[in-house]
Structures are given as structure tokens and as C-alpha cells.
C-alpha positions in Angstrom: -2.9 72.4 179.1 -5.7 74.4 181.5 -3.6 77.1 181.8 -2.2 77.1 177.9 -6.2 77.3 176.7 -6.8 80.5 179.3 -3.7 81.8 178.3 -4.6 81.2 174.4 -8.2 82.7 175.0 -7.1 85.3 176.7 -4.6 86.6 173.8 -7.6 85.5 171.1 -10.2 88.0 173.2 -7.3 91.2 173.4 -6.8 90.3 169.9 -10.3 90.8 168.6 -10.5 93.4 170.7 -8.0 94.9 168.9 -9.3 94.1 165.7 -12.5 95.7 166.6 -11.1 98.9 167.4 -9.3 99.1 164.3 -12.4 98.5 162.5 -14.2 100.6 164.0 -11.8 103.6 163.8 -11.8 102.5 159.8 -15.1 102.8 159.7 -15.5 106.3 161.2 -12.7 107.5 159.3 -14.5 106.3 156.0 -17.6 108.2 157.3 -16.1 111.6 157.5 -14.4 111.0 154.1 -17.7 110.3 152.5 -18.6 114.2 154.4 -15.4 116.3 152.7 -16.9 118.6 150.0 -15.1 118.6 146.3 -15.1 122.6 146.5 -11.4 122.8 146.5 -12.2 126.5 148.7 -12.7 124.5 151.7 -10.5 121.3 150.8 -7.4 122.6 153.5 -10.1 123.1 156.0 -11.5 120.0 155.6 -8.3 117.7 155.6 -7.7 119.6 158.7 -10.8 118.1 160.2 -10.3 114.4 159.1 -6.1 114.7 160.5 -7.2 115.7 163.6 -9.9 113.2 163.6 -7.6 110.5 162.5 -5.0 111.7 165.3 -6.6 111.1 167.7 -8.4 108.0 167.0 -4.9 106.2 166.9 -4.0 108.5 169.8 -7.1 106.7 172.0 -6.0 103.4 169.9 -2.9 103.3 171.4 -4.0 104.2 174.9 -6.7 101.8 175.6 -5.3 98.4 174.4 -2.6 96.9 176.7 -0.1 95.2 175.0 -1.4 96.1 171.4 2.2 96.6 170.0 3.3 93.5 170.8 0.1 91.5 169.1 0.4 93.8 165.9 3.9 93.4 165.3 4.4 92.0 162.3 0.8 91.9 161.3 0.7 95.2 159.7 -2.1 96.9 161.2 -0.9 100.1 161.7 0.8 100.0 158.3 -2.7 99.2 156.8 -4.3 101.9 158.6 -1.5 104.5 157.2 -2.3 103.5 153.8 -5.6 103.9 154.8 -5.3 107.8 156.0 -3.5 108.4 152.5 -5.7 106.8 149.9 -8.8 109.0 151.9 -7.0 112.0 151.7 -5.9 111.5 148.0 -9.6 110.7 147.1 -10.4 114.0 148.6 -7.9 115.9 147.1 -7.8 114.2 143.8 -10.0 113.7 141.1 -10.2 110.0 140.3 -8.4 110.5 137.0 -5.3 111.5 138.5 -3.8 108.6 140.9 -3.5 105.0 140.9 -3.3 102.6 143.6 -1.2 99.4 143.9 1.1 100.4 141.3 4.0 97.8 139.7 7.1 100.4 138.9 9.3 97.4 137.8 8.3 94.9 135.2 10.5 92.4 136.6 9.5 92.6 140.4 6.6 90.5 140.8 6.2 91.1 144.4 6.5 95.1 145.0 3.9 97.3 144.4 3.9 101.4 145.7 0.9 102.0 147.3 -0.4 105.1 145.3 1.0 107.1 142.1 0.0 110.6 141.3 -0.1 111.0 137.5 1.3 114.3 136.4 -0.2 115.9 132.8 2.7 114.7 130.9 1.6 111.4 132.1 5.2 110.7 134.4 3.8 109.1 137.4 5.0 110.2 141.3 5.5 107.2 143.6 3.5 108.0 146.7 4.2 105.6 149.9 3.0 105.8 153.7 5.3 104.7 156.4 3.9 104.3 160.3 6.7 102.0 162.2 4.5 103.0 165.6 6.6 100.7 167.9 9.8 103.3 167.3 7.7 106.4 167.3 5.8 105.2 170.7 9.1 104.4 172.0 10.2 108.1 171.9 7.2 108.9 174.2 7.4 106.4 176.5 11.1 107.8 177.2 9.9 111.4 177.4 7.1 110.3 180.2 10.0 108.2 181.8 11.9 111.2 182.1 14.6 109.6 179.9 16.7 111.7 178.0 19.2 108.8 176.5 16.2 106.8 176.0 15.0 109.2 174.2 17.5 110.1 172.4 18.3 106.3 171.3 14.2 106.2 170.3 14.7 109.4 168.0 17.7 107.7 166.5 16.3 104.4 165.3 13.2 106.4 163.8 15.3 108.3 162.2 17.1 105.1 160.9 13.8 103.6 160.1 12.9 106.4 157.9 16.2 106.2 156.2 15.5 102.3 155.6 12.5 103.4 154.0 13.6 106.3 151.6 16.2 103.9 150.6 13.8 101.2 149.9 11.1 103.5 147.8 14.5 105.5 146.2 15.5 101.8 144.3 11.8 100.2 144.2 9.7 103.1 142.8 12.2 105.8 141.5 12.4 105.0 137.6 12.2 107.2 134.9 11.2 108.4 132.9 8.2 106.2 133.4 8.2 108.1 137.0 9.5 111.7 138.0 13.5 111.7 139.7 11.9 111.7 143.4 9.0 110.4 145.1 6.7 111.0 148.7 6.7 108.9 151.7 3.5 110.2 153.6 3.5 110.6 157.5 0.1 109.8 158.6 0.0 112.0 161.8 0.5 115.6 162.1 3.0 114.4 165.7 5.2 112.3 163.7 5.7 114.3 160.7 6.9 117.0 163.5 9.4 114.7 164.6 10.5 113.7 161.4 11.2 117.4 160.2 12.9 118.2 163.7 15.6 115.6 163.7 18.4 116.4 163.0 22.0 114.1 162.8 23.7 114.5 166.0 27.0 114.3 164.4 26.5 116.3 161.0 23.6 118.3 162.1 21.8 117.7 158.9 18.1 118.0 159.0 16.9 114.1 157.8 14.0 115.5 155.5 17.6 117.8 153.9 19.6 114.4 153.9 16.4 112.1 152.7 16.1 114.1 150.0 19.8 115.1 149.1 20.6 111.0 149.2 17.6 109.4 148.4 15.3 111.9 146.1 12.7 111.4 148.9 10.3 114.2 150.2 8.6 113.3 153.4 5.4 114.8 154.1 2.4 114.9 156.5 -1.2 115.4 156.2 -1.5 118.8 155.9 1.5 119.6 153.7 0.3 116.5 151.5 -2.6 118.8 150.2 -0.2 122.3 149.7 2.6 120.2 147.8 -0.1 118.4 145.7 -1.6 121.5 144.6 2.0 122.8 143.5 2.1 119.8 141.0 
């Protein structure tokens, strides 16, 4: 029972731990959003800033919590802090007037909501979702330090697969119209793993997944810089 209670206050303290350095990384990130001017001549520059800023906070996240996949697993941390990093840059980008948060596409589902819709003049909304699944994107440089190249490989894969997953899932949850446009966004929060995203490519077909995403599933993956450029163009 001695050893249960250490062991149980020992996972409590790395927990709050945790906790607090998610909080706090929150906090700073609210801080420089409050700084972004509205002049749209320095907008690019200024979501430049706040990515690299939020890169590297998860960046230092990652690196100085032992075992933090493991305790946030499930819990949805990282998934909160994504949606986090896109509702800042969409209040910076955006007038208020011109996007909606927790947004019911379907009458009938009672239970999903898309995180963000950008309303478009004619009124058609555009379904707007972040995905982070960090565990699979960590696991692709844990193989490259490891000097692993079928590790990595298998990692790039099941990212890849997870990403699918998810187009497929925004594709029939939040693709209706004509109460929404024929394709919607599922937002990258770091600049790293958009890279990855748009250099993957199907081992077997060759097939770039952001050509295949949006080819199958009507879904345009983006990061946070060319969130801003493709918001502009709507």
C-alpha cells in the first residue's frame, strides 16, 4: 500500500507538472496574441512570430516532461492546445464577424461539433478543424535519432493513416451543403508537421496525401503560415 501511495503521488506531482506547463505555455501564447496588430500589412509577419513562438514552446514541452505522452494519452491535451493555436490565429486574421466556433453541421448529431467555421459573403460556411495526434508525429523522430529507417518509415505510415482517419471523419461530419462549401480545412498546428504532411507520399502509388486527401475526401490540409495566404484567397 506504501509503495501504491509513492507510486500514486509520484504520477499526481508529473501530472501537475504537466498541467502547469501547459498552462503556462497557454498563457504566453494568449499574451503574444493580445500583441498582433489588426493592420493586415504586417499580419504574415506577425503570425510568423506567434508559429515560431508556439513551435517551440511544444518543442521545449515535449523535451522536459518524461513520460508526458503516456499521461496525456487520451486526455486531449495536445488536441486542446491545437485548437488553441487555431482559434488565436483566426482571431488575428479575422474579424470577429467572419468565424464561428463550436459549430453543429448536422441537426441530428447531438454530439459533434467542428471546432471553427469561416463564413464566406454568400453566407456558406467552411468547416475548419485542427488535428495534433503528437504520439505518431513524435514517433517519427524518435526513429530518426534511433537511426531507424524502417522505424521510421512505419511512424510516417500510421501519421499518414491518422490524417486519412481524420479527413475521412471531417469529409462526412462537417462537409454539407449547401449549408457548407464542397470541402473543408484540417489545420496543422506546427510549421514541422505540416512539412511532413505535404512530403509524404504513398509508397505504393506515389501520390502526395495532401493530392489524395483532397482528391478522396475534399480536405485541404494546412499549416500556420499557409492558413493566413489561403484565408486571404477566400
Amino acid at each position: 500500500d506504501e509503495k501504491d501511495n509513492d507510486l500514486q503521488n509520484q504520477f499526481s506531482d508529473l501530472k501537475n507538472s504537466v498541467n502547469t506547463s501547459i498552462t503556462s505555455m497557454s498563457s504566453s501564447f494568449n499574451n503574444l496574441s493580445k500583441d498582433v496588430t489588426r493592420d493586415m500589412t504586417q499580419t504574415l509577419t506577425s503570425v510568423k512570430e506567434k508559429v515560431s513562438a508556439f513551435n517551440t514552446q511544444v518543442e521545449n514541452l515535449n523535451k522536459s516532461q518524461e513520460g508526458i505522452n503516456k499521461i496525456l494519452a487520451g486526455v486531449k491535451k495536445y488536441g486542446t492546445l491545437a485548437e488553441f493555436s487555431l482559434g488565436s490565429l483566426l482571431k488575428d486574421l479575422l474579424p470577429a464577424s467572419q468565424y464561428i466556433s463550436n459549430v453543429k453541421m448536422k441537426p441530428e448529431d447531438t454530439s459533434e461539433n467542428v471546432e471553427f467555421a469561416i463564413k464566406l459573403q454568400d453566407g456558406v460556411l467552411v468547416s475548419v478543424d485542427s488535428h495534433f495526434p503528437v504520439e505518431k508525429f513524435k514517433a517519427i523522430d524518435d526513429a530518426y535519432q534511433a537511426d531507424d529507417k524502417k522505424a521510421a518509415a512505419d511512424a510516417r505510415t500510421k501519421l499518414a493513416r491518422a490524417f486519412r482517419d481524420k479527413a475521412k471523419s471531417v469529409n462526412e461530419k462537417y462537409i454539407v451543403p449547401p449549408k457548407t462549401t464542397d470541402f473543408a480545412i484540417v489545420y496543422a498546428p506546427t510549421e514541422s508537421l505540416f512539412s511532413e504532411l505535404t512530403s509524404y507520399q504513398d509508397p505504393s502509388t506515389k501520390e502526395l496525401l495532401t493530392q489524395e486527401l483532397m482528391k478522396k475526401y475534399k480536405i485541404v490540409i494546412l499549416g500556420p503560415n499557409t492558413l493566413s495566404a489561403y484565408l486571404q484567397s477566400l
